[in-house]
C-alpha positions in Angstrom: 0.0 0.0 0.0 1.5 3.3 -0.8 2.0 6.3 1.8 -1.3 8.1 -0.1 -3.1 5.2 -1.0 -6.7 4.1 0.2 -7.7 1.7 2.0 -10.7 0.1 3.5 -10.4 -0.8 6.9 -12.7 -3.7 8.1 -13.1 -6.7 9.6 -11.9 -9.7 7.4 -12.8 -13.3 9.4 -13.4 -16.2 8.1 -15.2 -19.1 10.2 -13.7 -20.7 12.3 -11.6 -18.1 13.9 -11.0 -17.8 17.7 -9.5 -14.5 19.0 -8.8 -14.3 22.7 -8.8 -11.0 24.3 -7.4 -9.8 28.0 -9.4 -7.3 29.1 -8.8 -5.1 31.9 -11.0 -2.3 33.5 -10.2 0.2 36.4 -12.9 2.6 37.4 -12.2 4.9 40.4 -15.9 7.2 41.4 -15.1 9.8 43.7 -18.0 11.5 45.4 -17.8 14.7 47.5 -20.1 15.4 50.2 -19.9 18.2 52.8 -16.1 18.6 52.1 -15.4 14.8 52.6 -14.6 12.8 49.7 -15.6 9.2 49.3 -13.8 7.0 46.8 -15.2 3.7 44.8 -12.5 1.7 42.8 -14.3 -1.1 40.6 -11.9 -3.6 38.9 -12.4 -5.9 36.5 -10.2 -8.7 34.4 -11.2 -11.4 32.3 -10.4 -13.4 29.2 -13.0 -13.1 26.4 -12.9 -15.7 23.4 -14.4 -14.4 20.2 -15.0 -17.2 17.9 -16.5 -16.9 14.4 -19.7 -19.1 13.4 -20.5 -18.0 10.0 -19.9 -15.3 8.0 -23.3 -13.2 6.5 -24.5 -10.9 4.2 -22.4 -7.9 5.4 -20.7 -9.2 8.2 -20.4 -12.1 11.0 -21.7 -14.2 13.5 -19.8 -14.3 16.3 -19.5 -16.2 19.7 -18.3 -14.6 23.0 -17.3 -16.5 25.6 -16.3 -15.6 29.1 -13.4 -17.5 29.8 -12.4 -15.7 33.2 -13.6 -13.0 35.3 -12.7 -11.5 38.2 -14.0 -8.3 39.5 -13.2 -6.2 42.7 -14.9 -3.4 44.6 -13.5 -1.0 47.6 -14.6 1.6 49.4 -12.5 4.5 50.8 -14.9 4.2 53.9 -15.7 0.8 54.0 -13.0 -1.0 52.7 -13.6 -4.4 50.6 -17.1 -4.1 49.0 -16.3 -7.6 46.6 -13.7 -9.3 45.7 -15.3 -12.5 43.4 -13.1 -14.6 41.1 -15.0 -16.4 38.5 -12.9 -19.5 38.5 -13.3 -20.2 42.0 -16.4 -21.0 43.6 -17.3 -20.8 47.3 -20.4 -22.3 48.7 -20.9 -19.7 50.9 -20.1 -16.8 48.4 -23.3 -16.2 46.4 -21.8 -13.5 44.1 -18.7 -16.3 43.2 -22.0 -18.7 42.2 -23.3 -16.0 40.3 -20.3 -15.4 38.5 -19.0 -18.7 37.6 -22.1 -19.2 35.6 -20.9 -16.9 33.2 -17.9 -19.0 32.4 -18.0 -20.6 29.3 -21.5 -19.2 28.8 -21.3 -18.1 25.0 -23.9 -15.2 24.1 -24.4 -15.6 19.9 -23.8 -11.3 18.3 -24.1 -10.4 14.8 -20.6 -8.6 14.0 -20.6 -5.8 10.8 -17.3 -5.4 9.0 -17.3 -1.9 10.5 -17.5 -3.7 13.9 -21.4 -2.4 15.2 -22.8 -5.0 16.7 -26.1 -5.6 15.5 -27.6 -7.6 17.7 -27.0 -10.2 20.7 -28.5 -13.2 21.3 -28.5 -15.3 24.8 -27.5 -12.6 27.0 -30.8 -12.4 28.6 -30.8 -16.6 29.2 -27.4 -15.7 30.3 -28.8 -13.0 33.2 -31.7 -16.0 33.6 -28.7 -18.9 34.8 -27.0 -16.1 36.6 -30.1 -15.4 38.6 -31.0 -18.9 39.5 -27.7 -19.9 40.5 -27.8 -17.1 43.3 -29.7 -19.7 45.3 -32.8 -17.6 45.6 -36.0 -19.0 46.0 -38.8 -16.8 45.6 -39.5 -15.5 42.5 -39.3 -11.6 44.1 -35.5 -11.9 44.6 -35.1 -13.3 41.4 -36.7 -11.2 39.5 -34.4 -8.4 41.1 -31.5 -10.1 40.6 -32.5 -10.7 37.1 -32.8 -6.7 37.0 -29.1 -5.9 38.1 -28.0 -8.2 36.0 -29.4 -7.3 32.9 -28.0 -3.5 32.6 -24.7 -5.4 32.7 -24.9 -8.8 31.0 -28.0 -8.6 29.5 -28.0 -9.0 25.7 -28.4 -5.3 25.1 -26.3 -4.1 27.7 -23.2 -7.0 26.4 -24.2 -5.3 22.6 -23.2 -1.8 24.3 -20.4 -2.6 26.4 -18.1 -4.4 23.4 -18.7 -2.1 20.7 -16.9 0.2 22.7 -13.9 -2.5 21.4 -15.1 -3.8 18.1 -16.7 -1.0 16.3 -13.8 1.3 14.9 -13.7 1.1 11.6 -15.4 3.8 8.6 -17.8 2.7 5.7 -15.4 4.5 3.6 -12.1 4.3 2.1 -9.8 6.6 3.8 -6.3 7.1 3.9 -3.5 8.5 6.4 -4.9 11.2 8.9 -8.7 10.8 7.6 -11.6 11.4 10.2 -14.4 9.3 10.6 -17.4 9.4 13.3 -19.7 6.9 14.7 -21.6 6.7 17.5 -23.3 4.4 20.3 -25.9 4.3 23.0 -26.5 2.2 26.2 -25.1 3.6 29.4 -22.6 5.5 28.2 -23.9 7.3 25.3 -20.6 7.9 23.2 -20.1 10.1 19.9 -16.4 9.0 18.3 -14.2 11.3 15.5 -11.2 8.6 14.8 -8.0 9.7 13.1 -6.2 6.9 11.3 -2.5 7.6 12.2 -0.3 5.2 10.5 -0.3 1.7 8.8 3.0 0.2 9.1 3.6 -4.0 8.6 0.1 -4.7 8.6 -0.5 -2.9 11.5 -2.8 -0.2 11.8 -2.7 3.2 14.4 -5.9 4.5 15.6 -6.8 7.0 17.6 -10.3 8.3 18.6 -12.0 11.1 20.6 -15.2 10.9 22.2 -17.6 13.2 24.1 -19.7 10.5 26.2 -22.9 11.2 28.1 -23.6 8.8 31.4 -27.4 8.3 32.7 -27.8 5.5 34.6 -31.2 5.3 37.1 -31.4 2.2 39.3 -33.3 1.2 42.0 -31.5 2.8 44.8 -29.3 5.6 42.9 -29.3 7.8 39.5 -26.0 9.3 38.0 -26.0 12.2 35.3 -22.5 12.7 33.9 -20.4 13.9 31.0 -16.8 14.1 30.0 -14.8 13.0 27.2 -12.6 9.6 26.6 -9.9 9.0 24.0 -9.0 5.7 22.7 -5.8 4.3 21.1 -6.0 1.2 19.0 -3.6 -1.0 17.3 -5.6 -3.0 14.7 -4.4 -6.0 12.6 -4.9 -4.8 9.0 -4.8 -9.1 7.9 -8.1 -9.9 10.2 -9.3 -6.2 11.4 -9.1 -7.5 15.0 -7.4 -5.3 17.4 -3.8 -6.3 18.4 -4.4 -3.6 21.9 -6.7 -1.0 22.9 -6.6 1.8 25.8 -9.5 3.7 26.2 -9.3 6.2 29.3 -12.3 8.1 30.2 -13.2 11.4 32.6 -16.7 12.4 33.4 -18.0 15.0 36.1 -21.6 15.6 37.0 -24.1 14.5 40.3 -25.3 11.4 41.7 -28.2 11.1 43.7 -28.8 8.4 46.6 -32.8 7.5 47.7 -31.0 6.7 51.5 -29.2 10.6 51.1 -32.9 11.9 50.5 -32.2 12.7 46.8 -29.4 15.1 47.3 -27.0 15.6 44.1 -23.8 14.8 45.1 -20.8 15.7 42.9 -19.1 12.9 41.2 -16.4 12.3 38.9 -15.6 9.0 37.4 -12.0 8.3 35.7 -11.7 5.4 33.6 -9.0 3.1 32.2 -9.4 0.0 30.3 -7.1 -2.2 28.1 -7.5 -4.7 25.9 -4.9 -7.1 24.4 -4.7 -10.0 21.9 -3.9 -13.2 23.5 -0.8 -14.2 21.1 -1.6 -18.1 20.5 
């Protein structure tokens, strides 16, 4: 390819292809209240398989599998909120049964070459296990388990969540230092203009910008914030699938807690998450 040619950048699978992907997430919340400062780190790790099923009109099926998961919460204040490893399951630990049912789990997506994810299939009978294996009996606790489950694992929510990795590419021809936008909704409503920096052995440099919009409203708490994230990708130009990714994140803005009488408190959340081929 020359220095000023054009080229499409897309996925290229073929069935039959496994990637695995180490993903990392860090999420620190800081809330200030009446000059004290309260801080919430949230950490996640995993190993994602994406295997390919068929290719379609336009894109692929795919198949994501949780192969690990681990995930951590502490509190400034009150120290370990949860501290669950997928792999490991303890019969008093309901959150480690909850987890583990994930594992090798696969939820079925429809992949486009420009990586949106059309559609997800099984996260909702995914939420469904998840909820049952808690150990609850009554259909009540379910029911709310099933609900705080789905705006994370759910199919729409899991549709959300990995486009933030897969779906990077333009449904144009472009060439060195050419813009493109997309844009995404779900929790994090995120609007992208990505600069493609270099190709070099097969190996294409991508960088994005992002203003991103948070609403979330659960049972016990609602958070309005906005802030911007940038994202740096390395993308194999061979398959289209990303080699790494870092995508850091800063929002600002208010929560509001039913048990703190509706009161907007000022919150800030900084994100960091990585993503990294697995090399065979």
């Amino acid at each position: 390819m020359g220095v000023f040619g054009q080229t499409t950048l897309q996925y290229h699978l073929k069935k039959g292809d496994v990637f695995k992907i180490r993903q990392d997430a860090e999420q620190i919340i800081t809330q200030e209240l009446d000059g004290a400062t309260h801080e919430i780190t949230n950490h996640i790790d995993g190993i994602l398989e994406f295997k390919v099923l068929a290719e379609i009109n336009n894109g692929y099926e795919v198949a994501l599998t949780f192969k690990d998961l681990n995930l951590k919460m502490s509190s400034s204040i009150q120290g370990e909120l949860m501290n669950v490893r997928a792999k490991e399951v303890k019969e008093e630990d309901m959150q480690s049964k909850i987890f583990n049912t994930i594992l090798n789990n696969p939820v079925k997506m429809v992949l486009t070459k420009t990586g949106n994810i059309l559609k997800v299939q099984g996260g909702d009978s995914l939420v469904a296990k998840m909820a049952r294996a808690s150990g609850l009996e009554d259909e009540f606790s379910i029911n709310m388990m099933k609900k705080s489950l789905e705006s994370e694992f759910g199919s729409e929510a899991l549709s959300n969540s990995y486009k933030q990795m897969t779906f990077i590419y333009p449904d144009k021809k472009v060439t060195i230092n050419d813009t493109w936008e997309n844009a995404y909704d779900g929790k994090l409503k995120t609007a992208n203009t990505w600069t493609l920096k270099s190709i070099v052995d097969n190996k294409a440099k991508i960088s994005g910008k992002a203003t991103v919009l948070m609403d979330i409203t659960d049972a016990n708490t609602s958070m309005k914030l906005s802030g911007t994230q940038t994202t740096t990708v390395t993308a194999d130009t061979n398959s289209g699938f990303i080699i790494n990714m870092l995508v850091e994140g800063l929002t600002t803005g208010t929560s509001t807690m039913t048990q703190m009488g509706g009161e907007a408190i000022p919150t800030t959340i900084k994100s960091k998450i990585t993503y990294e081929l697995i090399k065979k």
